[in-house]
Each structure stands twice: as C-alpha cells, then as structure tokens.
C-alpha positions as CSV (number, residue, x, y, z in Angstrom):
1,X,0.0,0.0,0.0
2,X,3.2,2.3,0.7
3,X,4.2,2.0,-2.6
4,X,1.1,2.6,-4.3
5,X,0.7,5.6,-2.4
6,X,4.3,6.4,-3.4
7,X,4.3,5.9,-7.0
8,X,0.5,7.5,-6.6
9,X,1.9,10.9,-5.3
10,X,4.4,11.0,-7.7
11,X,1.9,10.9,-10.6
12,X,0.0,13.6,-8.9
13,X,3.4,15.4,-9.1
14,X,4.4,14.9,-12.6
15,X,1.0,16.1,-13.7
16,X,1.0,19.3,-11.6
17,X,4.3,20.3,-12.8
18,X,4.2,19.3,-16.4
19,X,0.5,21.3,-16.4
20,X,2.1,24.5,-15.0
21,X,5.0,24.8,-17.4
22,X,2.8,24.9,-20.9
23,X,4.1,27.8,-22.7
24,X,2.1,30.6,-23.5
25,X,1.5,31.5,-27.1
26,X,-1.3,34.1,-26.5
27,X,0.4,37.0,-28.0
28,X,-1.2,40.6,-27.9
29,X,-1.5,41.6,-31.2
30,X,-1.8,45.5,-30.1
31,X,2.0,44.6,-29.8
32,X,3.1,44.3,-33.5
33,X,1.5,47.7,-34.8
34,X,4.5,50.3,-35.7
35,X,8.1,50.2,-37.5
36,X,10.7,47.1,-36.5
37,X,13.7,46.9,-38.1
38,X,16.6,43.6,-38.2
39,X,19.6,45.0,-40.1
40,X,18.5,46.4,-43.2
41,X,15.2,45.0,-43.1
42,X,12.1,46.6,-41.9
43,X,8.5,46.1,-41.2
44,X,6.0,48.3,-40.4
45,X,2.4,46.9,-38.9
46,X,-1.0,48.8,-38.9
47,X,-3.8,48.2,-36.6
48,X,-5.9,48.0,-39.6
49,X,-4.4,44.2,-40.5
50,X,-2.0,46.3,-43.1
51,X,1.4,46.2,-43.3
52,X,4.6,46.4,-45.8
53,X,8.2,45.8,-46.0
54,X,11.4,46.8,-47.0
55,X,14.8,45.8,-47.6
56,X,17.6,49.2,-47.8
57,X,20.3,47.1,-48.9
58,X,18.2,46.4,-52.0
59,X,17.8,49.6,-52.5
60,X,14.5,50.0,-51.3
61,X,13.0,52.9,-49.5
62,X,9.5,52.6,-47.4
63,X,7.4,54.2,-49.9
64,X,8.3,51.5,-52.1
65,X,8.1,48.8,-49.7
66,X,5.8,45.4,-50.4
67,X,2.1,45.4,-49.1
68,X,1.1,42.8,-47.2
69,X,-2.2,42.5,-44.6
70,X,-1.1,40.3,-41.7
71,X,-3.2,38.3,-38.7
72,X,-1.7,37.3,-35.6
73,X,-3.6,34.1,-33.4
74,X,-1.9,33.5,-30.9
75,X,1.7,32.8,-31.9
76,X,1.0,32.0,-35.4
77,X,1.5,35.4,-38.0
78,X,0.2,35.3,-41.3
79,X,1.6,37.8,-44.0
80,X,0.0,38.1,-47.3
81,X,2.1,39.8,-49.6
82,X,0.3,41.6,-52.2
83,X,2.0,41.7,-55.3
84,X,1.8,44.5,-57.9
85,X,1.8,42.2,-60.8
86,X,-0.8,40.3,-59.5
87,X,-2.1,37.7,-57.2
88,X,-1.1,37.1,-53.6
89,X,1.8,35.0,-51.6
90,X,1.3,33.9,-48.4
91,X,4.0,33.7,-45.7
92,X,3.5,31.7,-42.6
93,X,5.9,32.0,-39.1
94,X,5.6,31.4,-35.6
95,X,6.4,34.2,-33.2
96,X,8.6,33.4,-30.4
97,X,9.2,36.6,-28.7
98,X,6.5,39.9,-28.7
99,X,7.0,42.7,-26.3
100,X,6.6,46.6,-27.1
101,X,10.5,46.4,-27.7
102,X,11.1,43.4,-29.2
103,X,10.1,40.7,-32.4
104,X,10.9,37.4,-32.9
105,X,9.3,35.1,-35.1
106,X,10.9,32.1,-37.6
107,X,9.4,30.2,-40.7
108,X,10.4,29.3,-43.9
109,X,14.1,28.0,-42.4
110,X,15.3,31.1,-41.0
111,X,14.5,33.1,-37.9
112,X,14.1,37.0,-37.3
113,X,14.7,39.5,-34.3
114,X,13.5,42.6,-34.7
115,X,13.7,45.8,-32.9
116,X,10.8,48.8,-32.9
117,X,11.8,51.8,-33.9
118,X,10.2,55.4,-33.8
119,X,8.6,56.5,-36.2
C-alpha cells in the first residue's frame, strides 16, 4: 500500500508540474503595430491588419516597400504579400518573442529578431 501511495503521489506530481509549465502563445497583437527593423530589413504593422516591408540594402526605401495584410492568433503570424503584378503569396511563421521592444518570429528555415523603432 506504501508504494502505491508512493508511485500515486508521484503521478500527482508529474502532472501538476508538467500542467504548470505549458508555454504561452497568446500574444497581444496590439503589440506588432509600428516600424521594426533587423539590419537592413524593416516592417512596419498597422492596426488596420495592413502592413509592408522593405529591404535598404536592396535599394528600397518605405514608400516603395511590399504590401502585405497580416493576422496574428496566438503565436501563429500570417503575411499576405500583395504583389503589384498580381495575385497574392502567403508567408507563414511562428512568433517566439512579442513585447513593445522586441520581435521574434521564424518560418520558412530562418528566424528574425526585430527591434521597434520610432517612427
């Protein structure tokens, strides 16, 4: 009976602490509106579900950047790129860091870490 009341206990345990450390990927979306920047690449998010990107080192400058509307549920981001000669791309990641600072997210084999910037 000891032992049952051991090994018992000790399932109790397991479950209470593997139960306490899900992660959670309930970002606030709020979060992502504004400019972030990694390096030469930038994003900028509107409130609205709008959004575009740029790249300087291509030469690019923001009022040239790539449309895109974008959802975020939970930790997954969608970006739909809208592209001028037509049609649509979707891009898929999985955010791993949102705070009003800082964005990370990876998909497609790489991973970015972004910082917001003013203006």
């Amino acid at each position: 009976m000891k032992k049952f009341l051991y090994f018992f206990g000790l399932s109790i345990l397991g479950v209470l602490i593997f139960t306490g450390c899900d992660k959670d990927d309930d970002f606030d979306d709020a979060l992502l509106t504004g400019k972030w920047q990694s390096g030469t690449l930038f994003e900028r998010y509107f409130a609205n579900g709008t959004g575009y990107r740029w790249n300087t080192a291509d030469d690019v400058r923001e009022d040239e950047a790539q449309d895109f509307t974008w959802t975020l549920v939970k930790d997954e981001l969608t970006q739909i790129h809208i592209m001028e000669i037509g049609g649509n791309v979707p891009r898929y990641y999985s955010v791993t860091e949102l705070t009003s600072t800082r964005l990370r997210y990876e998909g497609h084999g790489r991973k970015y870490s972004f910082t917001k910037v003013n203006n």
